[in-house]
C-alpha positions as CSV (number, residue, x, y, z in Angstrom):
1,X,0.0,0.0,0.0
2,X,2.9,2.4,0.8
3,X,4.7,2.0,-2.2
4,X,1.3,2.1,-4.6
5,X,0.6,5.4,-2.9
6,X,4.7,6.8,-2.8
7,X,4.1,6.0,-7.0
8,X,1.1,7.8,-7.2
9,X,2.4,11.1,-5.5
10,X,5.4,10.3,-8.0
11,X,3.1,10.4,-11.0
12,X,1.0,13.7,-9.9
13,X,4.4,15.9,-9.0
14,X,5.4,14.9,-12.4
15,X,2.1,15.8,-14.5
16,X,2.5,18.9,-12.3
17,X,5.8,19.7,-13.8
18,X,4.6,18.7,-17.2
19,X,1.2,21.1,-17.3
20,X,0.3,23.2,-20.1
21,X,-2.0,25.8,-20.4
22,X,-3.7,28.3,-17.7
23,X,-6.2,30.0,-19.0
24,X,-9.4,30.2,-17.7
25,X,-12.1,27.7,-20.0
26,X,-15.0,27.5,-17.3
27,X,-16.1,29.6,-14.3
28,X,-18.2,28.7,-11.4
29,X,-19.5,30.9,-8.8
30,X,-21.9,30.3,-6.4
31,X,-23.5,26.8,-8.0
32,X,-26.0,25.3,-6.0
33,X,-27.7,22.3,-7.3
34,X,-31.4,21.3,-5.8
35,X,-33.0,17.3,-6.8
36,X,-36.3,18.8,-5.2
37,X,-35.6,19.1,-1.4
38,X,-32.1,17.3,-1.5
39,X,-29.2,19.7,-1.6
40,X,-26.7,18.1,-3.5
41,X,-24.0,21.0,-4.5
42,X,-23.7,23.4,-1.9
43,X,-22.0,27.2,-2.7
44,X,-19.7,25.7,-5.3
45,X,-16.8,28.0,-6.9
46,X,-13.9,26.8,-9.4
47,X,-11.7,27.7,-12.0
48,X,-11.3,25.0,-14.8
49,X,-8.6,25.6,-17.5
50,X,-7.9,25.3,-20.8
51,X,-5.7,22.2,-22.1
52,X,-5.8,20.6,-18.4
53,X,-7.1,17.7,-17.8
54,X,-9.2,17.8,-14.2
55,X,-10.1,15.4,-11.5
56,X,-12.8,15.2,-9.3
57,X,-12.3,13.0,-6.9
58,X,-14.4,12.3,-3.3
59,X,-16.4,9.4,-2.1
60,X,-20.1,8.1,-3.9
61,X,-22.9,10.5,-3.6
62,X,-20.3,13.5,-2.8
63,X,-21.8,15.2,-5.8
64,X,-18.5,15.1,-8.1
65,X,-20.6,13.5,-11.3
66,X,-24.1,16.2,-10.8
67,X,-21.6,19.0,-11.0
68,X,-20.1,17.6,-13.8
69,X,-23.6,17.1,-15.8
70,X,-23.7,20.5,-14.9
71,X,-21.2,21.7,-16.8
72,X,-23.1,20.5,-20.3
73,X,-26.8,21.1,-18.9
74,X,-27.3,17.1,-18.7
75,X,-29.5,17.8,-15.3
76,X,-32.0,20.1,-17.4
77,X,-33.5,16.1,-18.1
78,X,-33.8,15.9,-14.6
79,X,-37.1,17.0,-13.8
80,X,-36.8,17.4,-10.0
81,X,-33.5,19.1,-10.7
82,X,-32.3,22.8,-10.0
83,X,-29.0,24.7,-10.4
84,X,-28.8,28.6,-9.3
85,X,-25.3,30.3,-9.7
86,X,-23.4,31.2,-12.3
87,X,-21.5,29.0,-15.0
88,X,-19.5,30.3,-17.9
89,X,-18.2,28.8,-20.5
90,X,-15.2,31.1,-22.0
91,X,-17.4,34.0,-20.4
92,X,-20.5,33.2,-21.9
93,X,-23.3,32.2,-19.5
94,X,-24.3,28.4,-20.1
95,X,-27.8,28.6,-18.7
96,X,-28.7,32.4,-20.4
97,X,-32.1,31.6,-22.1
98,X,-30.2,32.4,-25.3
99,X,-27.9,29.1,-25.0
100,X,-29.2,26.4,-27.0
101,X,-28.3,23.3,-24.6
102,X,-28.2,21.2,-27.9
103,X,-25.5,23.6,-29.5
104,X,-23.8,23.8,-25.8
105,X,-23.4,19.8,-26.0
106,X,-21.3,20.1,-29.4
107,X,-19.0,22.5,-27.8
108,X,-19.1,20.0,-24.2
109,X,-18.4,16.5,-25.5
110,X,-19.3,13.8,-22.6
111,X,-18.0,10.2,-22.4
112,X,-19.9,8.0,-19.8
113,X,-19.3,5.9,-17.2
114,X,-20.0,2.6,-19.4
115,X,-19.5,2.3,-23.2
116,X,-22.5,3.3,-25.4
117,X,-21.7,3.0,-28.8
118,X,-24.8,3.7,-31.1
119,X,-26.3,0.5,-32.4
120,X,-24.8,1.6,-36.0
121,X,-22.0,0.8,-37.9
122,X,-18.8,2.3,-36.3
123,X,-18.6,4.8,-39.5
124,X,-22.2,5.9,-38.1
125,X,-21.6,6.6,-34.6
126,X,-18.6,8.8,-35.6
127,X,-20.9,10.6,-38.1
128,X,-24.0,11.3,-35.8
129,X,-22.9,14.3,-34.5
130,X,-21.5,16.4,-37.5
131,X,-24.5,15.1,-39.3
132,X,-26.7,17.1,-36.7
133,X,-24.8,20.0,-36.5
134,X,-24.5,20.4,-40.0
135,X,-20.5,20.5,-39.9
136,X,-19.8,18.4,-43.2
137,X,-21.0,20.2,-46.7
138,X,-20.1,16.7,-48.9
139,X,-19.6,13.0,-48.4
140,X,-15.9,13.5,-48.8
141,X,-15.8,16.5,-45.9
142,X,-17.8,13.8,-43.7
143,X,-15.2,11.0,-44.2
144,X,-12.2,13.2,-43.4
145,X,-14.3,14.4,-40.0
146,X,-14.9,10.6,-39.3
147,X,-11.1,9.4,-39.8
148,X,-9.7,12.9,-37.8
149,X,-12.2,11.7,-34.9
150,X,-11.1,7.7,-34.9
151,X,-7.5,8.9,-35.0
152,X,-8.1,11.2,-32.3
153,X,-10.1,8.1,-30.2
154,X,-6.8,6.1,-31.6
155,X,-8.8,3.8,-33.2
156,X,-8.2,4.2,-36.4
157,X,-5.7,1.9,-37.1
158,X,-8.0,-0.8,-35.4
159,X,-11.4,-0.1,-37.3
160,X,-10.8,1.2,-40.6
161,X,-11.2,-1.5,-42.7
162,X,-14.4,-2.1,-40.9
163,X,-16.2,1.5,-41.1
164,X,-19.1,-0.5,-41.9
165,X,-19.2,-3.2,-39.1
166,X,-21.8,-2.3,-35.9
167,X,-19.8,-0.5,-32.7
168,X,-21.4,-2.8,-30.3
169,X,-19.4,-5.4,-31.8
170,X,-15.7,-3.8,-30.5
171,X,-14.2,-4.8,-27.6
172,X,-15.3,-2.8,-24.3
173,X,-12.0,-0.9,-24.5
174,X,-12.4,-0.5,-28.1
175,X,-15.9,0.9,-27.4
176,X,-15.3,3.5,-24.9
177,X,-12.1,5.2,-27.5
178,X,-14.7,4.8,-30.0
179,X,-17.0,7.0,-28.1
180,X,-14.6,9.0,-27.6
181,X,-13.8,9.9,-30.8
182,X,-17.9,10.8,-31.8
183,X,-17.4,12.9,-28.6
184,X,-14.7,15.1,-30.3
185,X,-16.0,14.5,-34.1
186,X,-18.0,18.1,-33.6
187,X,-14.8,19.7,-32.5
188,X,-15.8,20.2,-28.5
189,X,-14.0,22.8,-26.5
190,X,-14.5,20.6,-23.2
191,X,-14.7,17.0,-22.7
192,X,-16.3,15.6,-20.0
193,X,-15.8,12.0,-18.9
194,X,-17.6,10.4,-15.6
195,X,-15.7,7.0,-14.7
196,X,-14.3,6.4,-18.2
197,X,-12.4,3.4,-17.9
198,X,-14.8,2.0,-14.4
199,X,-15.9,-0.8,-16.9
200,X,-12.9,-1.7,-18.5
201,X,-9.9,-3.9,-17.9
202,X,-6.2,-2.6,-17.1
203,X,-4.5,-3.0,-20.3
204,X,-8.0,-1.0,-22.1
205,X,-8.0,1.7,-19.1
206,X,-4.5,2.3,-19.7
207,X,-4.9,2.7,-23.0
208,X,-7.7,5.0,-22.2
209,X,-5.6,6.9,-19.5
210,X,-2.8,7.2,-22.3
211,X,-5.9,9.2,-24.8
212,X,-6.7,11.2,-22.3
213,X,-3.2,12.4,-21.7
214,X,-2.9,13.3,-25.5
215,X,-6.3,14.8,-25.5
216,X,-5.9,17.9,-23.2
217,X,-3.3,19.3,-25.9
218,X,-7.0,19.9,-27.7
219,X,-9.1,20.0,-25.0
220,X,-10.2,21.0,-21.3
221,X,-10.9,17.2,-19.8
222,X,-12.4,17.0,-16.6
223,X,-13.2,13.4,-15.2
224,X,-14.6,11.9,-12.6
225,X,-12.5,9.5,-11.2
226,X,-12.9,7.0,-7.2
227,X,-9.3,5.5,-8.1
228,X,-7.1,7.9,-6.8
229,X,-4.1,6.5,-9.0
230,X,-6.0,7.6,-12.0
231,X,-6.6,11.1,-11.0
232,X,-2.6,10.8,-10.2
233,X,-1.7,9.6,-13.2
234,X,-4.1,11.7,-15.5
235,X,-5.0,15.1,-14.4
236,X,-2.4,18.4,-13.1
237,X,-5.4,19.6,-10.9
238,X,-7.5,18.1,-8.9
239,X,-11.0,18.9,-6.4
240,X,-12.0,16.9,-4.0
241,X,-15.8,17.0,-3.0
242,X,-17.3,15.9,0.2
243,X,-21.3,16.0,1.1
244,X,-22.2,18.1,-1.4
245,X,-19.0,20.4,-1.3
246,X,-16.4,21.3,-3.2
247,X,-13.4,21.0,-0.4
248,X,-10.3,21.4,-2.0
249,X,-9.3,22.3,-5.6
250,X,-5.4,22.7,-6.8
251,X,-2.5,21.4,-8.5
252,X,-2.3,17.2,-8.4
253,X,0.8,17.5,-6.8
254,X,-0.3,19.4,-3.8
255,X,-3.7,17.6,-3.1
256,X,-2.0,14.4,-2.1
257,X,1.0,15.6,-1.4
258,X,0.1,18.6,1.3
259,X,-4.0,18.9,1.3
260,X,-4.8,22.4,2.9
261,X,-8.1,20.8,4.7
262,X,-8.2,17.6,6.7
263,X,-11.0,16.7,5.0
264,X,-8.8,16.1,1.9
265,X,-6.1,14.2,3.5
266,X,-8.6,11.7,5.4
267,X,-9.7,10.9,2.2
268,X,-6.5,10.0,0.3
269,X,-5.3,8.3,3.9
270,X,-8.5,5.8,3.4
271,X,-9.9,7.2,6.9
272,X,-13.2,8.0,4.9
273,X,-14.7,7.2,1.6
C-alpha cells in the first residue's frame, strides 16, 4: 500500500511539472444544485482551465458527477433538478435563455461511465454528430471528420477497414475510445468523462488513461475518477468534494501531497470514503 501510494504522488508531481496551459475555460460561482428538497452541490466555486485535464475525486454521492452534468446542462432532463449560480463557459453564460443546450453539447463533449456506442456501424456513430450539427457540406468532408475523430479516439488503425461493421461489436476498450472519438467528431471545447475506464480492464484503461493524456493538448478534460491513482496519473489539478462540497481544488501534486483541509487528507489516507 505504501509503495502504490509513494508512486502515485510520484506520477501527480510529475504531471505537475509537465502542465500546459492556464487560462481560464469554465467559471463557477456560487453553483447550488437542488433534486427537489435534497441539496446536493452546496456554494460551489472553481476555475477550470484550458488544455488541463481535471479530477474530481471524493467518495459516492459526494456530488462530483451532478456537477459535472452541470457543466453541459445534462440535469435540465432531470425533472426534479435545480441549479442557481453562475456557469460560464469562456465568459459566456451556459444557462442564459439564449444558450441552445443542444449547441452547448457540441461545444461540451461527454463520455460516460459505461460504453455506449450507437447501435450503427462504427462509421455511423462517428458521423452522428457532424450530421446534426450540419458540420460536413459533402460526403468527402464527412469521411475526413470521421477518420480525424477515430485517430483522435486512436482507433483508427483498429477499425478502418471495418467502417461498416456495428460498434457494439468492438471490444469494451475499443468501445469506450470509439465513443470518444464521436465525442470530439463536432470539435468540442470541453470534454467531460464520468468513470471512463470503471468498466474496462487494465490494459484498455491504460490505454484509455494514455488518450486522455494526448487529449488535453486539444481540449479542457475533466473526469470523474474514485481511483485515486487515476486522477494521479491523468489530471495536473484536482477537487475533491465531500457532502455536497467542493473542499479542496489545486495542483495534483499538492492535493495528495500537502491537502490544505483535513477533510482532503482523510480521504487519500482511506480514513473515509
Amino acid at each position: 500500500m505504501v509503495n502504490k501510494v509513494n508512486n502515485m504522488l510520484d506520477d501527480a508531481r510529475l504531471k505537475d511539472r509537465t502542465m500546459t496551459g492556464t487560462d481560464i475555460k469554465i467559471t463557477a460561482r456560487n453553483v447550488q444544485v437542488h433534486y427537489g428538497t435534497s441539496h446536493a452541490i452546496k456554494d460551489l466555486n472553481v476555475d477550470i482551465l484550458n488544455n488541463t485535464v481535471t479530477a474530481f475525486i471524493g467518495p459516492s454521492g459526494c456530488g462530483k458527477s451532478t456537477f459535472l452534468r452541470c457543466l453541459n446542462r445534462m440535469n435540465d432532463t432531470i425533472a426534479s433538478c435545480r441549479v442557481d449560480g453562475e456557469i460560464k463557459l469562456d465568459s459566456e453564460d451556459i444557462y442564459d435563455k439564449k444558450v441552445d443546450p443542444v449547441q452547448l453539447r457540441a461545444k461540451v463533449g461527454m463520455v460516460f461511465q459505461k460504453p455506449n456506442p450507437f447501435p450503427k456501424s462504427i462509421y455511423d456513430n462517428v458521423a452522428y454528430g457532424p450530421r446534426i450539427h450540419g458540420l460536413a457540406r459533402s460526403k468527402a468532408d464527412l469521411d475526413d471528420i470521421v477518420e480525424k475523430a477515430l485517430r483522435r479516439g486512436a482507433i483508427w488503425d483498429e477499425v478502418k477497414d471495418r467502417l461498416q461493421s456495428p460498434g457494439t461489436g468492438l471490444s469494451g476498450g475499443q468501445q469506450q475510445r470509439l465513443c470518444i472519438a464521436r465525442a470530439v467528431a463536432t470539435e468540442p471545447e470541453v470534454l467531460l468523462m464520468d468513470e471512463p475506464c470503471s468498466a474496462l480492464d487494465p490494459i484498455a484503461t491504460a490505454q484509455v488513461e494514455e488518450l486522455i493524456d494526448e487529449l488535453k493538448q486539444n481540449y479542457s478534460v475533466v473526469i470523474v475518477t474514485h481511483s485515486m491513482q487515476q486522477a494521479a496519473r491523468v489530471s495536473q489539478k484536482t477537487a475533491f468534494f465531500h457532502l455536497g462540497n467542493l473542499v479542496e481544488y489545486g495542483e495534483t501534486g499538492q492535493i495528495f501531497t500537502n491537502p490544505k483541509d483535513p477533510r482532503t487528507e482523510s480521504y487519500i489516507s482511506g480514513r473515509i470514503g
